[in-house]
N, C-alpha and C positions, 0 to 999 in steps of 0.2 A: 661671185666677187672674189672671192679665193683665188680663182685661175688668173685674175689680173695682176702682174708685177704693178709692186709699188709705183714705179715712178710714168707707169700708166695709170696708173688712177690719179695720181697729182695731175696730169696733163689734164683729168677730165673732170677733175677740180678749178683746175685753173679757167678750164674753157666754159664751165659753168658758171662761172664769178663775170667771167665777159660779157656771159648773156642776162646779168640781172637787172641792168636798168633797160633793155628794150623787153625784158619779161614781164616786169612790176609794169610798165606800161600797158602793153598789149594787153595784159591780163585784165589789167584794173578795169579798159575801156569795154571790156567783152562783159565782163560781173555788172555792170554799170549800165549796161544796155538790157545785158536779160534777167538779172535781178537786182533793179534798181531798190527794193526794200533793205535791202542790206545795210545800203548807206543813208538810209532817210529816219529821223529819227531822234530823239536830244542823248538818248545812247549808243548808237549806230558810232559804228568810225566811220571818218572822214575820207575819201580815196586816197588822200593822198597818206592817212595813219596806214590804211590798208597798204599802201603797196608798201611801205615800210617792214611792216609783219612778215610778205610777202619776200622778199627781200634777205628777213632774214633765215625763212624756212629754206630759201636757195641757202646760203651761206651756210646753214645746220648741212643738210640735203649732202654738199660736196665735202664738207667737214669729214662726214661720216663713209661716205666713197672713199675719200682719199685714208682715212682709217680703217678700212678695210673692214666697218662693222655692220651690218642691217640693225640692228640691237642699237646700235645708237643712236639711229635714225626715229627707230622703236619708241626710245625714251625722252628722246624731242618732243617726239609726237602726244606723249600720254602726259607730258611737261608744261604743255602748251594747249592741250584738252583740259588740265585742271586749272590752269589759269583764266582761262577762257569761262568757263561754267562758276567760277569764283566772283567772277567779274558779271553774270547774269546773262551769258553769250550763247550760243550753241557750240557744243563741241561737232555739230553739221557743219560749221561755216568751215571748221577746219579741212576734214574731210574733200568739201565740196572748193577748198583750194589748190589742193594737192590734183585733185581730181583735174583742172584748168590748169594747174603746172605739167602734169602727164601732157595733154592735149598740146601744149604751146611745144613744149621741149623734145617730144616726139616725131618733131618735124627737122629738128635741127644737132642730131647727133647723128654719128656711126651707128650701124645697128647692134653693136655689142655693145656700147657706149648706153644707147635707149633702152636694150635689156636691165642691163645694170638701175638706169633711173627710173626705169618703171616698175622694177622690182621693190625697189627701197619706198617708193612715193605709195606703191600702193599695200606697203607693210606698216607705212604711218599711217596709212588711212584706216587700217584694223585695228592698228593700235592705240588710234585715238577716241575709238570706243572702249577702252581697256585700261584703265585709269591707275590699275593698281592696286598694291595691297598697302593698306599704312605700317608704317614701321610699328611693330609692337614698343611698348611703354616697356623701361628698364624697371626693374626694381628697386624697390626704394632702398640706398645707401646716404653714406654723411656727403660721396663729392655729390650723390644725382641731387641733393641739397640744398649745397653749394653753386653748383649750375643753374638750377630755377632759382634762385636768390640773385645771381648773377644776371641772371635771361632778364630780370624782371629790373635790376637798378641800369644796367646798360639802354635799355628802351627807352629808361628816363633820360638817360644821356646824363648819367649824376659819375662823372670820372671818381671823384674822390670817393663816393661810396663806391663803386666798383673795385677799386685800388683795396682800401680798406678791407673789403672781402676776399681779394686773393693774398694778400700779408696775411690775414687771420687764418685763412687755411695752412700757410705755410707754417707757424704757428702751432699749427695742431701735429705735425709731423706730415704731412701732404708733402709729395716732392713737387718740383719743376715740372716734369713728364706728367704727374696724375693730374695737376692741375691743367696743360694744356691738349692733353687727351680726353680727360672725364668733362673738365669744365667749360675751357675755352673752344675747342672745338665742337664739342655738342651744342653750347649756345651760338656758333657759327651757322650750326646744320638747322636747328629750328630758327632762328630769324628767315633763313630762304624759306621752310615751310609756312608761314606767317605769312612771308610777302607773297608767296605763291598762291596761298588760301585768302586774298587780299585783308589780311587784317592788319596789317601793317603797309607802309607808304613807303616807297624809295627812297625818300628822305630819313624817315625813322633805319630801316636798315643801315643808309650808308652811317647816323649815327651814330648809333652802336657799334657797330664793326670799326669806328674813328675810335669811340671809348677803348674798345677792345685791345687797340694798337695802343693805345697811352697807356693803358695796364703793360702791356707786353714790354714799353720798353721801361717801367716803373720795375717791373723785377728782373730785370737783365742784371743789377749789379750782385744778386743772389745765384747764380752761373756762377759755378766755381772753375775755375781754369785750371788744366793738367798739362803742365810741363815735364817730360818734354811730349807736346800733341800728339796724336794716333795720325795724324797727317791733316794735310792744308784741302778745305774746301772752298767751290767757290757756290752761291744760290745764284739763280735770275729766273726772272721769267721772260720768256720771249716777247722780242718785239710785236707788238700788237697787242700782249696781255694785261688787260688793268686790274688784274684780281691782285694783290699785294699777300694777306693776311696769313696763305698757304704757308708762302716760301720764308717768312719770319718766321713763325711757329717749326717749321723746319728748320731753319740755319740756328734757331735754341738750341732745339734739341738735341743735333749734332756737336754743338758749345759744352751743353751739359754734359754729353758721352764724351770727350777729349781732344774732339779737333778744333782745329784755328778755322775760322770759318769769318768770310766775304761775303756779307750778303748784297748783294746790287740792286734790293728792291724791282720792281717790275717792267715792262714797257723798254727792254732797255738795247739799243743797236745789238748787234752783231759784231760790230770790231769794238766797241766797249767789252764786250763778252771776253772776247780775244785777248785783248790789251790785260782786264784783272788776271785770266788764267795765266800770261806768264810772269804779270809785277807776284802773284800769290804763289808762283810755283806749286799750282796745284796741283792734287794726288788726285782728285774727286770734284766734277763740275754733277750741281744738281739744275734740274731744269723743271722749274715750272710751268703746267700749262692746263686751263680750266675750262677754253671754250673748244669748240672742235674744229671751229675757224682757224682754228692754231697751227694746224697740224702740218700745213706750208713749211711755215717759219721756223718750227721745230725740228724741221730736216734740212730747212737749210741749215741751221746752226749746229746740228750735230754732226755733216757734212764737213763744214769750214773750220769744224775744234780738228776732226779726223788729219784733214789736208794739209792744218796749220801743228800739230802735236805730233800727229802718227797715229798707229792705229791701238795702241794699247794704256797711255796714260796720256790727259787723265781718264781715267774713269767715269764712266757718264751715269748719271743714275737721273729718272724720268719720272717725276707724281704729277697728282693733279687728276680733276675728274675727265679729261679727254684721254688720259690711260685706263681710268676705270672702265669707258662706254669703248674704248676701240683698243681689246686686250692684246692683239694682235703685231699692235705696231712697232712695240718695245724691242719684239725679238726682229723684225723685219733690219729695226735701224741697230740693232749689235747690241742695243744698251741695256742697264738692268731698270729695274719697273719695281715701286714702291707704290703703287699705282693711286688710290685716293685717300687714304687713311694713315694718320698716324701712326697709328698702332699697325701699320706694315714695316716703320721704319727698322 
């Protein structure tokens, strides 16, 4: 995957995305005829839930081609192994899709192209026997705390006790930064491991992570502003991304260090992007991006800031967990890389 230029593996991105509604098709009716157990059942999915799933292992699958990673493909796979076996599933059915993805898609690429996907399909297939280590337990401090105090009133979806507990922290001397690096992002990081371990419901997640945002914007007016700014930023996240929570906890942060900062929230066109960077005259465009589906629209946009500004301001700076799984890509597109963590900024 290395020897392929970038903007060769987008083509074989692109041209994978063509093929997934006559794939999820073909696929579903082949699994359906010679293991019709799979879908018979009052827990079984439905062919057509299946080909959905299906659908979106393609979407991961070019994600991670066009990011130039196996490793992210990797961690799809072992992501989608513990959801599966969460849920009372076999992490075999996985396996044994990839496996009838190999077979369908092998007929219909270039054969440097089939190399490439049948490398990667059959590194999720390893890897989805490979679940992983769980993260070790922090030790116990006043913010780790704070955060399960927090993990635990946000679930309730109680705003004003949540609110409540980040004024008290601040309060104690906690700044902005500990509070949304120790607290609010840790209780981002364990809500996915909950919904991923099904003990929490999509609803409860999206919840919380609603709570979470009314806190954030409850202590914006505690951001002290430094006149005159370290320079003008602008946040987004690319069109097609609905992960919000990132790039706010981001465009704080940067508030709280001394720049004038834009956030644009997520989801957001391409000539919007354009249009803030020059009403803001900005020194520094961040760019959000969470899924690896992303990784199109993340080039097209840092292409069209290039063509529309020049090649040296703004300054392009890239987080989000599709930098963390595809390390690769940040130096390919010129930009710099904060890649999934706060505490990189």
């Amino acid at each position: 995957m290395e020897a392929m230029p970038i903007l060769d593996r987008l083509e074989l991105g692109h041209r994978l995305r063509n093929l997934r509604g006559e794939m999820t098709q073909a696929v579903s009716e082949e699994l359906c005829t010679r293991r019709p157990e799979r879908f018979s059942g009052p827990r079984k999915p439905t062919r057509q839930a299946w080909a959905e799933e299906a659908g979106e292992h393609l979407d991961f699958l070019a994600g991670a081609l066009e990011g130039g990673s196996l490793a992210a493909f990797e961690e799809y796979a072992r992501w989608r192994s513990r959801v599966l076996i969460s849920r009372a599933h076999s992490a075999g059915d996985l396996v044994e899709d990839f496996e009838e993805m190999e077979a369908w898609l092998g007929t219909r690429l270039e054969p440097a192209e089939q190399d490439l996907v049948v490398q990667a399909l059959r590194a999720g297939a390893q890897a989805a026997g490979d679940l992983g280590v769980s993260p070790a337990r922090p030790a116990p401090t006043r913010l780790r705390e704070i955060q399960e105090r927090f993990l635990s009133t946000i679930l309730k979806g109680d705003r004003r006790e949540a609110t409540g507990l980040a004024l008290e922290a601040l309060q104690e001397g906690h700044s902005i930064p500990d509070l949304y690096i120790e607290v609010f992002q840790e209780a981002q990081y364990e809500l996915g491991r909950l919904w991923e371990s099904n003990r929490i419901t999509v609803a409860e997640e999206h919840m919380a992570t609603a709570v979470t945002q009314s806190v954030l914007a409850r202590l914006y007016p505690y951001i002290e502003s430094v006149r005159p700014p370290l320079g003008n930023l602008v946040v987004t996240g690319v069109e097609g991304e609905m992960h919000q929570i990132g790039g706010h906890m981001v465009s704080d942060l940067f508030e709280a260090r001394g720049w004038d900062v834009r956030f644009l929230g997520t989801n957001v066109p391409r000539d919007g992007v354009l249009q803030a960077l020059a009403e803001h005259d900005a020194d520094l465009l961040g760019i959000s991006a969470t899924m690896l589906f992303s990784v199109p629209n993340v080039v097209e946009l840092v292409h069209a800031v290039r063509q529309r500004f020049g090649p040296t301001r703004p300054r392009i700076l890239v987080g989000g967990a599709t930098f963390r799984l595809a390390p690769r890509l940040a130096g390919e597109l010129g930009v710099e890389s904060c890649v999934g963590d706060l505490r990189q900024l």
